[in-house]
C-alpha positions, 0 to 999 in steps of 0.5 A: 194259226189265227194269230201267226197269220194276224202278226204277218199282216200287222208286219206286213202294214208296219212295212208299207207305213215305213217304206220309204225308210226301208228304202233308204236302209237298203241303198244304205246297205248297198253303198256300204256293200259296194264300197267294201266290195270294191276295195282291193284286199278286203278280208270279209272272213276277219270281220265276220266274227266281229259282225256276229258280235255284233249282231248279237248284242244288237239282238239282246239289247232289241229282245230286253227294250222291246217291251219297254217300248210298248209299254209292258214287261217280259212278265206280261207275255202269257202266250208262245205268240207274244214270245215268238213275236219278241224272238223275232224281233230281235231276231230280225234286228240281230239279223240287221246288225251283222248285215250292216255291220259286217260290210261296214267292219271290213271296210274299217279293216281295210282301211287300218282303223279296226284292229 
């Protein structure tokens, strides 16, 4: 229980060192939200499955990287902690990925730029 509560604090931290990044994400997305929310005849259920996709290859690409990115490989993760660590973030990039992509997808349809 330790050490789940030990990865809450340390994303915890990570958050506060980057708020104002965070920020700039969220009214990012808020923008997109807006204008795709505002255009008459949206189709929000044909960019769905797009965003999916999306999401996911943003969640793979994020699950293969990560360890790259702090200097391992998958071969030096020896505990579940490490694991659930990893799942979750690419789980939380994936997330991300259909969250932005799905507002910015349908405005493209709309627009007649997305198939």
């Amino acid at each position: 229980m330790y050490e789940i509560w030990l990865m809450l604090n340390i994303v915890y931290e990570l958050a506060l060192s980057i708020w104002p990044w965070l920020l700039a994400l969220a009214a990012l997305w808020l923008l997109l939200m807006g204008r795709a929310w505002g255009r008459r005849g949206a189709d929000w259920r044909a960019s769905l499955p797009g965003a999916i996709v999306l999401g996911l290859l943003v969640a793979i690409v994020i699950f293969a990287v990560t360890p790259i990115w702090n200097k391992s490989a998958l071969g030096e993760m020896k505990y579940w902690v490490d694991w659930a660590n990893l799942l979750g973030i690419a789980a939380a990039w994936g997330v991300a990925g259909v969250a932005f992509g799905w507002p910015l997808l349908t405005g493209l349809r709309r627009s007649g730029k997305a198939g």
